[in-house]
C-alpha positions as CSV (number, residue, x, y, z in Angstrom):
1,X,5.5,25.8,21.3
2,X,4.6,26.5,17.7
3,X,7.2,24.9,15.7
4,X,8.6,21.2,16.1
5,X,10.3,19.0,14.2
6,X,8.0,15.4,13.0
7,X,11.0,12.5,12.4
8,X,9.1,10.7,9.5
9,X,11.2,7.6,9.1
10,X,8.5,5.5,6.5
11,X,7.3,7.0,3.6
12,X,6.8,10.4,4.4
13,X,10.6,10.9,4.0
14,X,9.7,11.4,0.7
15,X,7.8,15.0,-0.2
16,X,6.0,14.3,-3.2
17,X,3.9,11.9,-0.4
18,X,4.0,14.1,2.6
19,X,2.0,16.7,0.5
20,X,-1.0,15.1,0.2
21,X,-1.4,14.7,4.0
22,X,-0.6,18.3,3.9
23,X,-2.4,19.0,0.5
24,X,-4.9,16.5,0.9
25,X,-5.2,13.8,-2.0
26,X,-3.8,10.5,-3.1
27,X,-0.3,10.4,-3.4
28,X,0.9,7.8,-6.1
29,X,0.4,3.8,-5.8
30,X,-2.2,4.2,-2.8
31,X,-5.7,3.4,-2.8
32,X,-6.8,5.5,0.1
33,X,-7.2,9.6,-0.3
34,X,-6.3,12.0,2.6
35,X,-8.4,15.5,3.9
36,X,-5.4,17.3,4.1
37,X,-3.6,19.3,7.2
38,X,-5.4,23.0,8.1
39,X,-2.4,24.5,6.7
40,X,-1.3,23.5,3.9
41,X,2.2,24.9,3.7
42,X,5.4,22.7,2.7
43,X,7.7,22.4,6.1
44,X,9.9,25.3,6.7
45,X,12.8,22.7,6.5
46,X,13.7,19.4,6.2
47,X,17.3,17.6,7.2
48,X,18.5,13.7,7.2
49,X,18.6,12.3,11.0
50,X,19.4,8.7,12.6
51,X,17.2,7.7,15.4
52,X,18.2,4.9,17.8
53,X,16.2,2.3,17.2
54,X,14.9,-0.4,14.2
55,X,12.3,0.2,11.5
56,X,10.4,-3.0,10.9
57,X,6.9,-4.0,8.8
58,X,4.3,-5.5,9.8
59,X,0.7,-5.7,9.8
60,X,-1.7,-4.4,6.9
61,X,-1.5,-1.1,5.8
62,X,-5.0,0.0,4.2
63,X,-3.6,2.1,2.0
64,X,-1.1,0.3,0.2
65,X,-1.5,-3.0,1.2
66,X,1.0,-4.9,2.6
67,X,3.1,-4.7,6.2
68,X,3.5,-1.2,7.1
69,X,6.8,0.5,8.2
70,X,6.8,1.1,12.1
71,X,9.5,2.3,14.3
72,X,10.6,0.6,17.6
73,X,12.6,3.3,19.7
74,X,13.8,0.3,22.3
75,X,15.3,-2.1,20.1
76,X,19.1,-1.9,18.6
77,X,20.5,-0.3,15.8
78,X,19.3,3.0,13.7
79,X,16.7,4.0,11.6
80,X,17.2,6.2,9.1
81,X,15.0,9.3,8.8
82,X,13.9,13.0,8.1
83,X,13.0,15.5,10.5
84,X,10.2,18.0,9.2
85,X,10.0,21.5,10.7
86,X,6.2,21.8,11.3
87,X,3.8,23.3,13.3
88,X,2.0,21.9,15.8
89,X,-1.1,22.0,13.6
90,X,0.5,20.7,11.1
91,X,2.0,17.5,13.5
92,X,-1.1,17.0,14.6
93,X,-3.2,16.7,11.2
94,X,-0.5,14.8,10.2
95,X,-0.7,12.3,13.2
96,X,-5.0,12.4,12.9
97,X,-4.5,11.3,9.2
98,X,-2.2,8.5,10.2
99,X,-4.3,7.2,13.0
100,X,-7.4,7.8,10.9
101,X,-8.8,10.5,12.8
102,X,-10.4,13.4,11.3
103,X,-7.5,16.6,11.5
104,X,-8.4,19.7,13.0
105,X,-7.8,19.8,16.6
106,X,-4.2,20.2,18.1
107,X,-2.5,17.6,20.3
108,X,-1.6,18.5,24.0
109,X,1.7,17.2,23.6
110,X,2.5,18.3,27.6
111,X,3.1,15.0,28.5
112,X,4.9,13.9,26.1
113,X,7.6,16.4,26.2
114,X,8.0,15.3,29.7
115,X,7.7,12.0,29.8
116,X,9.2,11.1,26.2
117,X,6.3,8.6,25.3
118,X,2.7,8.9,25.2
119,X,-0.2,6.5,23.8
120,X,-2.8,8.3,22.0
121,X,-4.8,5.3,21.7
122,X,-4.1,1.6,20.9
123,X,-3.3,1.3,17.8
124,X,-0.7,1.5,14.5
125,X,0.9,5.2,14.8
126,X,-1.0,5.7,18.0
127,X,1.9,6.5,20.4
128,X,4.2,9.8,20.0
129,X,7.8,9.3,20.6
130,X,10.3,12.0,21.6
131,X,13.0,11.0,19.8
132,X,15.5,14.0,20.0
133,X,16.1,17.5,20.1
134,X,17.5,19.9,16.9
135,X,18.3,23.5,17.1
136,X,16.5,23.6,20.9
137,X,12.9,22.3,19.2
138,X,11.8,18.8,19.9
139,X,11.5,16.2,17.4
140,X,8.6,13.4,17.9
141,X,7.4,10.4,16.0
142,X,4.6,8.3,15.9
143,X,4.8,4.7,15.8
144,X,2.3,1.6,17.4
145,X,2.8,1.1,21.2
146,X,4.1,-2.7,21.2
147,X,7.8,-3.8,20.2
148,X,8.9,-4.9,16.9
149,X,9.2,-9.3,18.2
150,X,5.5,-9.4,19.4
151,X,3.7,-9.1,15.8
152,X,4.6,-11.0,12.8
153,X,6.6,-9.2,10.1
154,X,4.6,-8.2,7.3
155,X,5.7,-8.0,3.4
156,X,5.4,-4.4,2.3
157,X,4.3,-3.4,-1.3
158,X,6.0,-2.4,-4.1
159,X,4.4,0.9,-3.9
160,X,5.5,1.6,-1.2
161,X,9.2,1.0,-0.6
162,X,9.0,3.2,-4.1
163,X,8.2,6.0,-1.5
164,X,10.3,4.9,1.3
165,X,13.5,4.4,-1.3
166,X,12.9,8.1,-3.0
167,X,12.7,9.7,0.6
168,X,15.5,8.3,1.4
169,X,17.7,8.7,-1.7
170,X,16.1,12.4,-1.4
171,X,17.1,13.2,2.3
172,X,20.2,11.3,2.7
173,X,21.5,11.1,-0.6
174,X,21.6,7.1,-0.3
175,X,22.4,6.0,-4.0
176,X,20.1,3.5,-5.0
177,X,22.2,0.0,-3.7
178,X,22.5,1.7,-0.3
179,X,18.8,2.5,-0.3
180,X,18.3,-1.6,-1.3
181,X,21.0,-2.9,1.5
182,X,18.9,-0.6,4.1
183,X,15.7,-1.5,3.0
184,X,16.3,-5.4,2.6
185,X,17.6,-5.3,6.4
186,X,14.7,-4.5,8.0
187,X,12.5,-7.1,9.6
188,X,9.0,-7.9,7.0
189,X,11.1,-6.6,4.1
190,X,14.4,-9.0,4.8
191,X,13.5,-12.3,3.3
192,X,10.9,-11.0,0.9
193,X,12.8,-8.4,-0.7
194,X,16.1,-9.0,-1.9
195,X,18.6,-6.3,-2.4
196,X,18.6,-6.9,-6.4
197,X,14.6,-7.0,-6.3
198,X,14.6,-3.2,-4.5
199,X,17.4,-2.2,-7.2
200,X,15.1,-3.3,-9.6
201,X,12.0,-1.9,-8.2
202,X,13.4,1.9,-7.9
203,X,15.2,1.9,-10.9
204,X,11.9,1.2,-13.0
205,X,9.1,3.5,-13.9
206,X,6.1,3.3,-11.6
């Protein structure tokens, strides 16, 4: 397998931030810098896809502060998201950067592919989900190994809904109220975002 397809469903929706795990840098409103993927090259596509499942926020993400967006394949409902075409060196510096790893080394993915769900390790973005199939390519995720109910919702930053509301308005064409209704919904960001405050938010310069 050389090509697969990465379902980003948090920020990463949006290009101008995927590039600098591919690019390496510091994409816009974060405070942490990334190394960069091996190869550096923009994915050979990208489409709009709905996983089953819930996106939720929670914990503390150390780049932008605030509850990070997580994914929890077992609960109800969809999650909107966009499937990258990658390579597997690619996935995998992408998932090292995200689980704070150093990139370079490929994931063996064997297991996954059979078994659908595989923990890497214990933590946030530390378990790769087969989530699908497109065009006869698998398409995995990452996401943290628990379920959405046993960790307290988390608030996320300004910054970065700005990221997860342009990916989405990018690879779904979501105008921006849709964007706020989706947004607001999920658990961490429902009761401390309101649709009008997301409105607000995107609509104004960073």
């Amino acid at each position: 397998m050389t090509l697969l397809w990465y379902a980003a469903y948090g920020s990463n929706m949006h290009l101008a931030r995927l590039k600098a795990y591919l690019d390496g840098g510091r994409p816009a409103g974060a405070i942490r810098a990334y190394p960069g993927c091996r190869d550096a090259n923009p994915p050979v596509r990208s489409l709009p896809v709905m996983l089953p499942g819930r996106m939720y926020f929670a914990m503390e993400s150390p780049t932008w502060t605030g509850g990070l967006a997580l994914y929890d394949p077992d609960a109800p409902g969809e999650t909107a998201a966009r499937a990258h075409l990658v390579t597997l060196g690619q996935f995998s510096d992408i998932a090292a950067q995200e689980m704070h790893r150093d990139p370079g080394t490929d994931m063996d993915l064997a297991e996954v592919l059979a078994s659908g769900r595989v923990m890497f390790g214990p933590g946030r973005y530390e378990t790769v989900v087969r989530v699908g199939t497109v065009d006869d390519l698998p398409m995995l995720t990452f996401t943290a190994s628990w379920v959405h109910t046993d960790i307290p919702p988390a608030k996320p930053a300004a910054a970065y809904l700005r990221h997860l509301a342009a990916g989405l308005r990018e690879s779904h064409g979501w105008d921006v109220e849709r964007v706020a209704e989706y947004l607001a919904s999920c658990p961490g960001a429902a009761g401390a975002w309101t649709p009008a405050e997301i409105v607000r938010l995107v609509e104004r310069t960073p």
